[in-house]
C-alpha positions as CSV (number, residue, x, y, z in Angstrom):
1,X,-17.3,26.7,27.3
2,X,-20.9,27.5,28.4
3,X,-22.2,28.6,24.7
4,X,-20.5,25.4,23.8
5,X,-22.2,23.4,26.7
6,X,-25.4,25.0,25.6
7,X,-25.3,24.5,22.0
8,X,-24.5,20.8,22.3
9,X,-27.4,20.1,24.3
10,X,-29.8,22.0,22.1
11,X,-28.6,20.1,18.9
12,X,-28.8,16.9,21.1
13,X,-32.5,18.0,21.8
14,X,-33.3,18.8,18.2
15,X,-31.9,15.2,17.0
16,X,-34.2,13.5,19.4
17,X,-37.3,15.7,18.8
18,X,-36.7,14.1,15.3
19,X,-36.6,10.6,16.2
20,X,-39.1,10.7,18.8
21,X,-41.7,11.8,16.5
22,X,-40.5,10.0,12.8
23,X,-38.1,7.2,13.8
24,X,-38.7,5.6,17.2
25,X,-41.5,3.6,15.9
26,X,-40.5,2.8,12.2
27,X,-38.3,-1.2,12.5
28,X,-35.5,0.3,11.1
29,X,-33.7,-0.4,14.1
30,X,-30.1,-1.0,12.9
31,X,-30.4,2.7,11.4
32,X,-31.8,4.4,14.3
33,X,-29.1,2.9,16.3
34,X,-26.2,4.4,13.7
35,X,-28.8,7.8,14.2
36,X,-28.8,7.9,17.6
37,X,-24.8,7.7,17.8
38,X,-24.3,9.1,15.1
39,X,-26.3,12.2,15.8
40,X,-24.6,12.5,19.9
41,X,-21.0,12.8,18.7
42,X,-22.5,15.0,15.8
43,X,-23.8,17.4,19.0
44,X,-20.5,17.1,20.4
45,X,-18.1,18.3,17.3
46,X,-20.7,20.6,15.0
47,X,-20.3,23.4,17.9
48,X,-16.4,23.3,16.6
49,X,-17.1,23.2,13.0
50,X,-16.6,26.7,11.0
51,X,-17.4,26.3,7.4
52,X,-15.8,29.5,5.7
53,X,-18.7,29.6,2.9
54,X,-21.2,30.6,5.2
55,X,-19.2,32.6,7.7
56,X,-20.2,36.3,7.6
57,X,-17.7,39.1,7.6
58,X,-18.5,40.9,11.1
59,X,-16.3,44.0,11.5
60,X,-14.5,44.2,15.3
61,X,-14.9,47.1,17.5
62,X,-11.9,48.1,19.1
63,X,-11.4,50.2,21.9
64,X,-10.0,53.8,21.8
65,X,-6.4,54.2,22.5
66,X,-4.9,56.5,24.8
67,X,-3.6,59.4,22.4
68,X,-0.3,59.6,24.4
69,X,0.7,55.7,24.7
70,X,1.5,56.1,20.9
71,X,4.4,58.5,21.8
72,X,6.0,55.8,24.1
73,X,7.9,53.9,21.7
74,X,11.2,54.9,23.3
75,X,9.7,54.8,26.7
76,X,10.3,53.0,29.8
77,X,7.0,51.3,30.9
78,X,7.1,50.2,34.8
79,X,4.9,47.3,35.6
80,X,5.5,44.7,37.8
81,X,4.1,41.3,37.3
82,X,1.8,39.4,39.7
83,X,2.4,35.4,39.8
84,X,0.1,33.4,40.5
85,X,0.8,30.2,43.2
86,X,-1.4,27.7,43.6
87,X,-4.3,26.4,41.5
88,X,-7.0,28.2,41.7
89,X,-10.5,27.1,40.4
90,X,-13.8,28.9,39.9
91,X,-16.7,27.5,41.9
92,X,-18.6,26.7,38.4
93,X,-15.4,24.4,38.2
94,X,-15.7,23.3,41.4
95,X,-19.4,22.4,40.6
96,X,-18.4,20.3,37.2
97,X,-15.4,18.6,38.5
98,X,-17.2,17.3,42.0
99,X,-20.1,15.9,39.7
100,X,-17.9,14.4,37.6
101,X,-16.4,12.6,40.8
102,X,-19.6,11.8,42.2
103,X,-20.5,10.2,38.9
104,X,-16.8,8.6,38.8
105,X,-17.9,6.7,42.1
106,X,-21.2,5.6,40.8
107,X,-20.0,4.4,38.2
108,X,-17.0,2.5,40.2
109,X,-20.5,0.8,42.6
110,X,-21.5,-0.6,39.4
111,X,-18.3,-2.3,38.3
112,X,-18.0,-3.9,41.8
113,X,-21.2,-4.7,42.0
114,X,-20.9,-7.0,38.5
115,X,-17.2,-8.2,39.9
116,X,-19.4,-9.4,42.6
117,X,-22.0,-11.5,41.2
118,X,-19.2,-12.7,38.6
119,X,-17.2,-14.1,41.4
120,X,-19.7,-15.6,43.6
121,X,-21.5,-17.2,40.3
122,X,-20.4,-20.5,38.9
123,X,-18.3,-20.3,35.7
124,X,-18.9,-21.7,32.6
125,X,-17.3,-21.3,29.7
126,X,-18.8,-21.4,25.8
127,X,-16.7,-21.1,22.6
128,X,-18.2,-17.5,22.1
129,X,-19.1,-16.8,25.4
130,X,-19.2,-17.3,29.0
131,X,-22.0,-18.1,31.2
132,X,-22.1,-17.5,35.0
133,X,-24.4,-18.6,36.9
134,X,-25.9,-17.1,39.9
135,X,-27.4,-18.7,42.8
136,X,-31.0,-18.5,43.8
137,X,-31.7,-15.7,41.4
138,X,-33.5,-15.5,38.0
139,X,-31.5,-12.5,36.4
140,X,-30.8,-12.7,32.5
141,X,-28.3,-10.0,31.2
142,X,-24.9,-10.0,29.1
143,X,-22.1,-7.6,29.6
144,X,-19.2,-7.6,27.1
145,X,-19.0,-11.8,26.1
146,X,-20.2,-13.1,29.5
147,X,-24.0,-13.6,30.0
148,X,-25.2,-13.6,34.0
149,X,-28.4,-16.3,34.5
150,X,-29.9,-17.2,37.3
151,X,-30.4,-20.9,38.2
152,X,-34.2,-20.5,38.4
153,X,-34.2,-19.2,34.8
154,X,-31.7,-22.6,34.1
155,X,-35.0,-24.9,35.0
156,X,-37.4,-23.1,32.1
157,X,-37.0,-23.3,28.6
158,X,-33.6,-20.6,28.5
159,X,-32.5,-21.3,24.6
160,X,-34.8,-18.1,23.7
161,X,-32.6,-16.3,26.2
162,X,-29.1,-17.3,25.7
163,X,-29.8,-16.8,21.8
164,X,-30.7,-13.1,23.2
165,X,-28.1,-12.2,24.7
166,X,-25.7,-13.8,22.2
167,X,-26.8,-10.8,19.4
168,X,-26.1,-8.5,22.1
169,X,-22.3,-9.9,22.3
170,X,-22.1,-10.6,19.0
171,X,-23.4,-7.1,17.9
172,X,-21.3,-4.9,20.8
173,X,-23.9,-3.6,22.4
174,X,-22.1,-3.2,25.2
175,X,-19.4,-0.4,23.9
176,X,-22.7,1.8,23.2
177,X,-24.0,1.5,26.8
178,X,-20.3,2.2,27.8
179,X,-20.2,5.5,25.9
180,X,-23.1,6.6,27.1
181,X,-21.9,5.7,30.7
182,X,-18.7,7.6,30.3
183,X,-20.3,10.6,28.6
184,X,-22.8,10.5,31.6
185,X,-19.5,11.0,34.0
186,X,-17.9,14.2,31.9
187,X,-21.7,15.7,31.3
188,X,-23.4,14.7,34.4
189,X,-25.2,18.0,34.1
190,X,-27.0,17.2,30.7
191,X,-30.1,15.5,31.6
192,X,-30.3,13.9,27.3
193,X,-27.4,11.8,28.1
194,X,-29.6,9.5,29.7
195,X,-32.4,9.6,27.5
196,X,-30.2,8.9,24.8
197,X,-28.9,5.6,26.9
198,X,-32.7,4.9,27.8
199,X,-33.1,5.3,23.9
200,X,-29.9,3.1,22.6
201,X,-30.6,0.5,25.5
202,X,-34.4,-0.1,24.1
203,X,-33.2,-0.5,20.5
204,X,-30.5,-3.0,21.6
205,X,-33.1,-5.2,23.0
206,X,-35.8,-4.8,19.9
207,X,-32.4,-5.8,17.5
208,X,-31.9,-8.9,19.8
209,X,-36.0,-9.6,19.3
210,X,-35.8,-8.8,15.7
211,X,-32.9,-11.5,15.4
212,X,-34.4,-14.5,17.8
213,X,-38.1,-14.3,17.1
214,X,-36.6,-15.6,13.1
215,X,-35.4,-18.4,15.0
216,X,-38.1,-19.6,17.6
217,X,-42.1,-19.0,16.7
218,X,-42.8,-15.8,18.2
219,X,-46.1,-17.2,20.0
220,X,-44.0,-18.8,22.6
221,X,-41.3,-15.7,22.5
222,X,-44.2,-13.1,23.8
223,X,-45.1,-15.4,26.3
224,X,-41.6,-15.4,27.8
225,X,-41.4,-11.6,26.9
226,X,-45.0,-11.6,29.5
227,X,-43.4,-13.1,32.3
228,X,-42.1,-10.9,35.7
229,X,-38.5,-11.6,36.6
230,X,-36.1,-10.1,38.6
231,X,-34.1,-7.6,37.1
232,X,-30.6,-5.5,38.0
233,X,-30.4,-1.9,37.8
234,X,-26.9,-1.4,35.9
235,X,-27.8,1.6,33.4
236,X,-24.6,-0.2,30.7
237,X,-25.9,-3.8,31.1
238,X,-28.0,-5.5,28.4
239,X,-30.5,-7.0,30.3
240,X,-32.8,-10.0,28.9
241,X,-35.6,-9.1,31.4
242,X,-36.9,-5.3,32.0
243,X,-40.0,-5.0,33.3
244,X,-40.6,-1.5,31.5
245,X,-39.6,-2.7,28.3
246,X,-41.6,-5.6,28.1
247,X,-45.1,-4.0,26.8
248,X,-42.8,-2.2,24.3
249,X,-41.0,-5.5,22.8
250,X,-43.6,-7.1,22.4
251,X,-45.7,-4.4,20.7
252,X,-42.4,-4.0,18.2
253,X,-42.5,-7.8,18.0
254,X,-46.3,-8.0,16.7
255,X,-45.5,-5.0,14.8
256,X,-45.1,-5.5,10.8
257,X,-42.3,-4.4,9.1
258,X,-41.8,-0.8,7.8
259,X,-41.6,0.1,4.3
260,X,-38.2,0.9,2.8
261,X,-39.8,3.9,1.7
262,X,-39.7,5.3,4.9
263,X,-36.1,5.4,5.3
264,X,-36.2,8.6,3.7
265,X,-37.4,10.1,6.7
266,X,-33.4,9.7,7.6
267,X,-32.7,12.5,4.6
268,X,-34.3,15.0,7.4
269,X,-30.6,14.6,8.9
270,X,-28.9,16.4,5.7
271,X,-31.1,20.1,6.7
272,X,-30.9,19.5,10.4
273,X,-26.9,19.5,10.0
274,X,-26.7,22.1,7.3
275,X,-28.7,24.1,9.5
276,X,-26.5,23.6,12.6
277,X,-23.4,24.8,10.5
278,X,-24.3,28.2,9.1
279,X,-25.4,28.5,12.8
280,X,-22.2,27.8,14.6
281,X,-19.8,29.7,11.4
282,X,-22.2,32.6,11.1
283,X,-22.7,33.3,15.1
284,X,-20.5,36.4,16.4
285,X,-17.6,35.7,17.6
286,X,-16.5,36.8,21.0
287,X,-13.9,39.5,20.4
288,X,-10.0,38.5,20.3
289,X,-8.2,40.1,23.0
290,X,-4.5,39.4,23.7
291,X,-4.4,40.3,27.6
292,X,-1.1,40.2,29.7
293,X,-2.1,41.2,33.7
294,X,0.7,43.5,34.6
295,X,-0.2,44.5,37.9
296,X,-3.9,45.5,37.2
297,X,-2.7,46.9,33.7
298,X,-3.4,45.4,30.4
299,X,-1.9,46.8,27.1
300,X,-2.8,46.5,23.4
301,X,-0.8,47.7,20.6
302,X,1.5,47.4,17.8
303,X,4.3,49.3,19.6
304,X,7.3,48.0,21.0
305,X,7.4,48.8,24.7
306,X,10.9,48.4,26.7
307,X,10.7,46.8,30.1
308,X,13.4,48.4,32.8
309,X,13.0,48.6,36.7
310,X,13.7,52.2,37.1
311,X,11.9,54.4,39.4
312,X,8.5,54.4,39.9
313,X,6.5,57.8,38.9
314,X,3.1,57.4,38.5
315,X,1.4,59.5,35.5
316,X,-2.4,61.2,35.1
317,X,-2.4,62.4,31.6
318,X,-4.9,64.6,31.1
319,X,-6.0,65.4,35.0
320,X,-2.6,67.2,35.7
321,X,-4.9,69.8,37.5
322,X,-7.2,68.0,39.1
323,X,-7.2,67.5,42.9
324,X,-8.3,63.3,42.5
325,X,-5.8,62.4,39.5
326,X,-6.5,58.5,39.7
327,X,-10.3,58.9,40.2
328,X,-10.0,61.5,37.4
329,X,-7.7,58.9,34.9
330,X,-9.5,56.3,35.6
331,X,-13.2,58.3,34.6
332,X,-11.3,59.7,31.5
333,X,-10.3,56.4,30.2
334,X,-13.0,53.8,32.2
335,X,-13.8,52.5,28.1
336,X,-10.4,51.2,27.4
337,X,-8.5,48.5,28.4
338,X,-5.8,50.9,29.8
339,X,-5.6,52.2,34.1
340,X,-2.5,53.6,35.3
341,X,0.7,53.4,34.2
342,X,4.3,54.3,35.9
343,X,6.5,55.1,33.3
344,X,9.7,57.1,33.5
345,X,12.7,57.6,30.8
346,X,15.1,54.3,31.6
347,X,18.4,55.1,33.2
348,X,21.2,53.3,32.1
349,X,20.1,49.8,32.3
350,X,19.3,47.0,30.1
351,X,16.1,47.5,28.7
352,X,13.8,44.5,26.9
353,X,12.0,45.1,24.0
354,X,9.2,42.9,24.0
355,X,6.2,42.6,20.9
């Protein structure tokens, strides 16, 4: 899980390298946000993905086994098994699964705090949306079909700003704020998670600029854009005024279009990808070990072993003369996967082959 963990977030930080550097500020903004989505659940599933064309044939090492366990196929082996009760977690569990609470809860403070300003705001309701409207407040932002205003913003000119927030509704860009949010709760850990929101959040709002400035002259557009206004600080709200944003919008507003050319620069994706497959099917894999705890004793082999409670006699193969036999057992075979075994001819009881 932690090589996964890893390799996730260094193909998330390769994919935004890339667009940082030759995408960010080309107007292609539909396609960079199909890259920027695109490319996160790419990071989350190449890790998984074994192509069998470029896997490599690495031969396995197995451990020596114990010359006299190959003569036991008509023994007895003695072991008894140790259950476990309870649930028992590591602490690195413990770590991942209290974040992911503490995120949980954030996340549930943000809910409540939009069930609060819908409630308290006046209702009213549009063919394709809803409009609520809050008291003394000049907040513009849309979540899902209902757009938040403040009555302040009501007494300027607010047509720029409902048309706005209408692509965002129109164009979902809620859902992508939402998966970000809810890969922010599982992988609270990965600080890229919210630059990829920051990232997706930015292009929704130069898509909704893109769209309105068509419509309205774009004079009087950046002149709304320059004005301070309150804002909320909901990380999955699409929110009409950011005050960090601004400078950026209208830069990308004055900015002219880019050439279709340039949307070559997204063919850099088809090596990036094929790079990050003959990476994750040609990496070692970790050695396959089937592992049964039998009281501190694990087993490998072919052989059928029978199972009978008979009396225990514990056995030192090997170190029959020497004055420690465990200490000296255990030095003779410390490289296996093999400790001590009890194992006695069966009397006459039922015995269970098991392999």
């Amino acid at each position: 899980m932690i090589q996964y963990i890893f390799e996730s977030i260094a193909f998330q930080l390769l994919f935004l390298v890339v667009y940082d550097f030759y995408l960010k500020k080309e107007t292609f903004f539909q396609w960079n946000r199909l890259y920027l989505l695109g490319t996160f659940v790419l990071s989350l599933v190449l890790p998984w993905v074994k192509i069998e064309a470029f896997k490599q044939q690495v031969p396995q090492t197995f451990a020596p086994y114990p010359e006299y366990l190959w003569k036991l196929q008509n023994e007895a082996v003695v072991a008894q098994v140790q259950e476990s009760s309870g649930w028992n977690i590591t602490w690195q569990e413990g770590i991942l699964y209290g974040g992911m609470l503490v995120a949980l809860l954030l996340f549930g403070l943000k809910i409540r705090q939009l069930y609060l300003l819908r409630r308290s705001g006046e209702k009213v309701t549009y063919p394709s949306f809803t409009q609520i409207i809050i008291t003394n407040s000049n907040i513009a932002f849309s979540f899902f079909t209902s757009i938040f205003i403040g009555d302040k913003v009501l007494k300027m000119k607010h047509d720029t700003i409902i048309a706005h927030e209408l692509v965002h509704i129109k164009q979902g860009h809620t859902y992508d704020l939402l998966f970000f949010e809810f890969m922010r709760v599982v992988g609270w850990f990965n600080p890229l998670v919210y630059v990829y929101q920051n990232r997706i959040s930015e292009l929704h709002e130069f898509i909704a600029d893109a769209q309105v400035s068509k419509e309205h002259q774009s004079e009087h557009y950046e002149q709304l854009l320059a004005q301070v206004f309150q804002t909320e600080h909901i990380s999955f709200i699409n929110q009409f005024f950011t005050k960090s944003l601004i400078k950026k919008r209208i830069v990308m507003l004055q900015k002219s279009k880019s050439k279709k050319v340039w949307q070559l620069k997204y063919m850099l994706l088809v090596p990036m990808v094929l790079g990050m497959l003959l990476y994750t099917s040609c990496e070692m894999e970790p050695k396959s070990e089937e592992k049964e705890t039998i009281d501190s004793t694990s087993l490998k082999s072919s052989q059928n072993f029978a199972f009978a409670e008979v009396e225990e006699v514990p056995i030192f193969p090997g170190c029959e003369d020497a004055e420690d036999k465990r200490a000296c057992f255990n030095e003779k075979f410390k490289n296996t996967s093999v400790n001590i075994l009890t194992i006695r001819k069966p009397h006459k009881m039922p015995i269970l082959q098991v392999g």
